[in-house]
C-alpha positions as CSV (number, residue, x, y, z in Angstrom):
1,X,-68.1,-72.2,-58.6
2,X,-70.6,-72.5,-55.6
3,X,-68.5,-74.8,-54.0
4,X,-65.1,-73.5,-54.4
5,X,-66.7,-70.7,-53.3
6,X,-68.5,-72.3,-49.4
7,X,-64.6,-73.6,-49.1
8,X,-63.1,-69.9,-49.5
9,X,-65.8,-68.7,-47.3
10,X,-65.4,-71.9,-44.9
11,X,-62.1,-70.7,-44.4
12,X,-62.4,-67.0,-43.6
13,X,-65.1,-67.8,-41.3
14,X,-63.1,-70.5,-39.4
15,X,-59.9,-67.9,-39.3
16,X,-61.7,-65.3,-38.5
17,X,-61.3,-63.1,-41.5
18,X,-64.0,-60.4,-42.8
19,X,-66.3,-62.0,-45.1
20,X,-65.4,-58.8,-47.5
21,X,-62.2,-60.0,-48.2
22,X,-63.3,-62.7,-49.7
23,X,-64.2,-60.3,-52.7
24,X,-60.6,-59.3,-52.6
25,X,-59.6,-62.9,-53.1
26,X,-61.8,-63.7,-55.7
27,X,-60.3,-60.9,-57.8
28,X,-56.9,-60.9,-56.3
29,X,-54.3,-64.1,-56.0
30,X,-52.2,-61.9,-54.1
31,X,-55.2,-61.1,-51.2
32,X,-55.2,-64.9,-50.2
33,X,-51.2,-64.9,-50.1
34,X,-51.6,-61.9,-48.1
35,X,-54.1,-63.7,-45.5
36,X,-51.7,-66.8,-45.7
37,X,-48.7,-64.6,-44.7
38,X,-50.7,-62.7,-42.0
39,X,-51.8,-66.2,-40.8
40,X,-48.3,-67.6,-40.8
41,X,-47.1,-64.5,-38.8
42,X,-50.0,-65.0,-35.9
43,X,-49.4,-69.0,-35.3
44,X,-45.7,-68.9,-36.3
45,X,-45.5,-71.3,-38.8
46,X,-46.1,-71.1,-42.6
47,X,-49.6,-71.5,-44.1
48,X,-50.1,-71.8,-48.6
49,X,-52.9,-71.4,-49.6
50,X,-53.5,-74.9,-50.1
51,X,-53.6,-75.0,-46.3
52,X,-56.1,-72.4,-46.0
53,X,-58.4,-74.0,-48.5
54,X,-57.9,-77.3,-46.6
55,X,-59.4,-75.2,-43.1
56,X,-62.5,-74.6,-45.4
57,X,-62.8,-78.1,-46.5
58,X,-62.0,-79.6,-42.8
59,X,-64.8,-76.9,-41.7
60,X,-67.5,-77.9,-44.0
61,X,-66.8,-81.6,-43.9
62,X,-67.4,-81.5,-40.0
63,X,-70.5,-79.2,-40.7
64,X,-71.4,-81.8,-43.1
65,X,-70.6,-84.6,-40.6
66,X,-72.6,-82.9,-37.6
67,X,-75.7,-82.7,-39.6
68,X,-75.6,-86.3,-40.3
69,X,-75.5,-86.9,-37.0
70,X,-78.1,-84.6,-36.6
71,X,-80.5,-86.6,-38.9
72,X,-80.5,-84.4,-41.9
73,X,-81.2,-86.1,-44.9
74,X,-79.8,-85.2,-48.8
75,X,-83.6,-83.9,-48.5
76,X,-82.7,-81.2,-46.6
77,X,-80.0,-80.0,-49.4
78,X,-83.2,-79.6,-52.0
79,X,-84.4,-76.0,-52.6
80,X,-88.5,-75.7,-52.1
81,X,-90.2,-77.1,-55.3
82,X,-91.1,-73.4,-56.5
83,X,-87.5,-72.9,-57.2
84,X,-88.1,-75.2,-60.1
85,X,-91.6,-73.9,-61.5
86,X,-91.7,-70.1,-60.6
87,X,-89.6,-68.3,-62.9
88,X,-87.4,-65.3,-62.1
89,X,-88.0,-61.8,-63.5
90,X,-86.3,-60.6,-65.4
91,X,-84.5,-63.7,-67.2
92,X,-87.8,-65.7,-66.8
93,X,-85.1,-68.6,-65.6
94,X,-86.1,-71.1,-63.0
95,X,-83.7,-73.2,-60.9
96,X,-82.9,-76.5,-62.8
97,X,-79.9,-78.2,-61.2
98,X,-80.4,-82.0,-61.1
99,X,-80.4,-83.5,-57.7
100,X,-77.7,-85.9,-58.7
101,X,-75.0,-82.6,-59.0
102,X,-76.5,-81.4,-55.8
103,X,-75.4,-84.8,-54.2
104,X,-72.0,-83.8,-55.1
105,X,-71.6,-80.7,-53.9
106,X,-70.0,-82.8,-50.8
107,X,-68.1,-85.5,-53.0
108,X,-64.8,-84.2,-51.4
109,X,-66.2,-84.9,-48.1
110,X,-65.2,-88.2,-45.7
């Protein structure tokens, strides 16, 4: 879900789009064929929205890529430890994703 969901975001950002309108998509199919068609009509050519989701991918894979560059570390994709001992009011839940299925949070990157 979280990841699906930096893609869709990715995306909107890179095109430009309202960051509320992602709420549309996520209840809506229709909303991302509207942004597809609007899309298509600006740059004159047809966009899916496969090809949208690949702008969000392509965005956060040279995000990714810069802050390699940059020096930053799988490290610097860990929450502070607190995350994982303080618990939450009012589940009383702390965070306990293993860092292995943080490290692929990027597996579709190249």
């Amino acid at each position: 879900l979280s990841r699906n969901l930096q893609i869709a975001t990715a995306a909107l950002d890179a095109t430009g789009v309202c960051l509320f309108v992602s709420f549309a998509m996520l209840d809506d199919p229709t909303a991302l064929e509207g942004i597809c068609e609007m899309l298509g009509g600006l740059y004159g050519r047809e966009f899916t929205a496969d090809d949208y989701l690949a702008i969000g991918k392509e965005t956060l894979a040279n995000e990714r890529k810069f802050n390699i560059a940059a020096g930053f570390t799988a490290a610097a994709d860990r929450l502070p430890d607190f995350f994982k001992t303080e618990k939450l009011a009012p589940h009383e839940v702390t965070f306990d994703v293993p860092d292995e299925e943080l490290d692929q949070v990027y597996d579709f990157v190249q």
